[in-house]
TORLOTI-28680 format. One record per residue: residue number from 1; residue in one letter; y negated, z negated, x negated of N, C-alpha, C in turn. Coordinates in Angstrom, 3 decimals. Layout:
# residues N
seq,type,n_c2,n_c3,n_c1,ca_c2,ca_c3,ca_c1,c_c2,c_c3,c_c1
NUM,a,Y,Z,X,Y,Z,X,Y,Z,X
...
//
This chain:
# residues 58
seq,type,n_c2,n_c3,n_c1,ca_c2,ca_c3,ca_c1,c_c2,c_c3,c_c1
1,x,170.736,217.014,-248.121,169.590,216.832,-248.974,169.476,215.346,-249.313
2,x,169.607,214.850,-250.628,169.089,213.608,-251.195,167.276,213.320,-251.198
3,x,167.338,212.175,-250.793,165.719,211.542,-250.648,165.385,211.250,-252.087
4,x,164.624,210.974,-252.673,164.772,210.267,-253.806,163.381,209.481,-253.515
5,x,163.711,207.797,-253.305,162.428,206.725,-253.456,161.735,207.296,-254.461
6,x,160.263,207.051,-254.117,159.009,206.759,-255.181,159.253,206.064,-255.829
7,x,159.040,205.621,-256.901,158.614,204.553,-257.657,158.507,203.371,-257.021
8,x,158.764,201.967,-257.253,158.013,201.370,-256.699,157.228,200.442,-257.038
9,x,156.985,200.766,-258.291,155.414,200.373,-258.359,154.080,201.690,-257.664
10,x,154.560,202.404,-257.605,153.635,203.171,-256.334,153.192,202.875,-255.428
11,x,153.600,201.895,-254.415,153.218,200.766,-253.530,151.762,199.989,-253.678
12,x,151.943,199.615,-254.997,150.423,198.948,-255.413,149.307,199.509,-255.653
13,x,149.524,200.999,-255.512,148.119,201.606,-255.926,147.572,202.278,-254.903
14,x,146.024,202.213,-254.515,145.544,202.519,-253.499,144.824,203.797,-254.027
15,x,144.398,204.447,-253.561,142.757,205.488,-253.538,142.165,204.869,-253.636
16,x,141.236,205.355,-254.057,139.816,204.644,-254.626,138.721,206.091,-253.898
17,x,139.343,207.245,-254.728,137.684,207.745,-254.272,138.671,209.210,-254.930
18,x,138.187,210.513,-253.939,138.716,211.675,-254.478,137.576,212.764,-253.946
19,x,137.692,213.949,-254.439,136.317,214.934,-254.927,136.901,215.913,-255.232
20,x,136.658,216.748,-254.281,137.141,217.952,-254.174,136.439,218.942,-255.031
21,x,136.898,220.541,-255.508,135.590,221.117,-255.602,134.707,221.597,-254.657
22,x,134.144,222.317,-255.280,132.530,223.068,-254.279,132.047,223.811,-254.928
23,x,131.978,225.090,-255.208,131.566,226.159,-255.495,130.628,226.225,-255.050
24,x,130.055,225.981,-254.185,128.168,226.275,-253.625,127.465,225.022,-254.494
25,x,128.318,224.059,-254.897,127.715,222.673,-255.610,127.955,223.104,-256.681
26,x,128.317,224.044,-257.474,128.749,224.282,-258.600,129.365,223.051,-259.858
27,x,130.474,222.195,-258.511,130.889,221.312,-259.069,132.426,222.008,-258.918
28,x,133.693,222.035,-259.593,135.030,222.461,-259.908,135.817,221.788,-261.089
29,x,137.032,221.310,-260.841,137.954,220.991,-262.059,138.954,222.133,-261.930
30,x,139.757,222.260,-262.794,140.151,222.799,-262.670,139.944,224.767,-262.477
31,x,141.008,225.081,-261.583,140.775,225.983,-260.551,140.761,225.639,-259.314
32,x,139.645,225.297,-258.753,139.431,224.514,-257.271,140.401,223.057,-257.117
33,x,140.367,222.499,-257.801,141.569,221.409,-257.949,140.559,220.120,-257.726
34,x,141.046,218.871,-257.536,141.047,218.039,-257.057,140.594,216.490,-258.152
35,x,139.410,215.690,-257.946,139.759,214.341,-258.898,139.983,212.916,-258.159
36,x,140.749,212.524,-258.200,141.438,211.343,-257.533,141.564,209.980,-258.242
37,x,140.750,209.335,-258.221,140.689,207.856,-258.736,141.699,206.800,-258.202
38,x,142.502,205.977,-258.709,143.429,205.127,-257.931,143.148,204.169,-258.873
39,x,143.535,202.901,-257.927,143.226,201.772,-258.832,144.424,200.703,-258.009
40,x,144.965,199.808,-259.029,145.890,199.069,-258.009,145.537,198.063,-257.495
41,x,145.969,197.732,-256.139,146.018,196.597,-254.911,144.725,195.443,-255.606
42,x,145.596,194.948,-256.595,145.435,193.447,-256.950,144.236,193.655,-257.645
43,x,143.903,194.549,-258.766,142.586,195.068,-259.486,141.442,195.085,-258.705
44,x,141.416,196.258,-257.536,140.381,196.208,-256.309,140.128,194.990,-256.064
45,x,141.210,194.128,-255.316,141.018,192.763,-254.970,139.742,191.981,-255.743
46,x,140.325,192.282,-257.088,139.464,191.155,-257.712,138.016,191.994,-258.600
47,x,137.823,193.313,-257.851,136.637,194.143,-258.698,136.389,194.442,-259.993
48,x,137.986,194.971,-260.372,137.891,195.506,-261.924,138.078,196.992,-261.773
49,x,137.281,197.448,-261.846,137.226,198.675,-261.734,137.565,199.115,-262.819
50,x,137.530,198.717,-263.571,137.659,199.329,-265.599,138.685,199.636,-265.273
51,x,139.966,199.334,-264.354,141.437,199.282,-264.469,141.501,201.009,-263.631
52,x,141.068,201.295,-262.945,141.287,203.029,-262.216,141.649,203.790,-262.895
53,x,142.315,204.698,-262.684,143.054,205.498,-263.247,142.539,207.293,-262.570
54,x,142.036,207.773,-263.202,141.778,209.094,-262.864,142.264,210.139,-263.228
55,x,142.810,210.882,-262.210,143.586,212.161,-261.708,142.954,213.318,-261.445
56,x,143.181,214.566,-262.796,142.580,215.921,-262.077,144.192,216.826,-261.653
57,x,143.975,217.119,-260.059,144.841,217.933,-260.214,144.247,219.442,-260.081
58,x,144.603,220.402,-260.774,144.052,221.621,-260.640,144.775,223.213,-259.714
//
C-alpha cells in the first residue's frame, strides 16, 4: 500500500470551530453532516478572521 502525503500546505491550517447537527435543536446541514471553520496558523495569530474558510460536510 502507497501513503500518499497531505498537502503541505495543510500543516498551516488549524480548526477554528465545528458544529455538528442536532435534530432536537432543529439545527442540520446537510444530512446530519458537519460545519467546520479552519483558518490558517499565521491569520489566527494575527486575528483575521475574514480569512476562515468554511466547510459543510454532509
Amino acid at each position: 500500500m502507497t501513503i500518499t502525503p497531505l498537502d503541505p500546505e495543510a500543516e498551516h491550517w488549524v480548526l477554528l470551530a465545528q458544529f455538528g447537527s442536532d435534530s432536537d435543536a432543529k439545527m442540520t446541514w446537510g444530512e446530519e453532516g458537519a460545519l467546520y471553520w479552519l483558518i490558517r496558523s499565521e491569520d489566527l495569530a494575527a486575528r483575521r478572521f475574514g480569512e476562515a474558510r468554511l466547510i459543510l460536510q454532509g
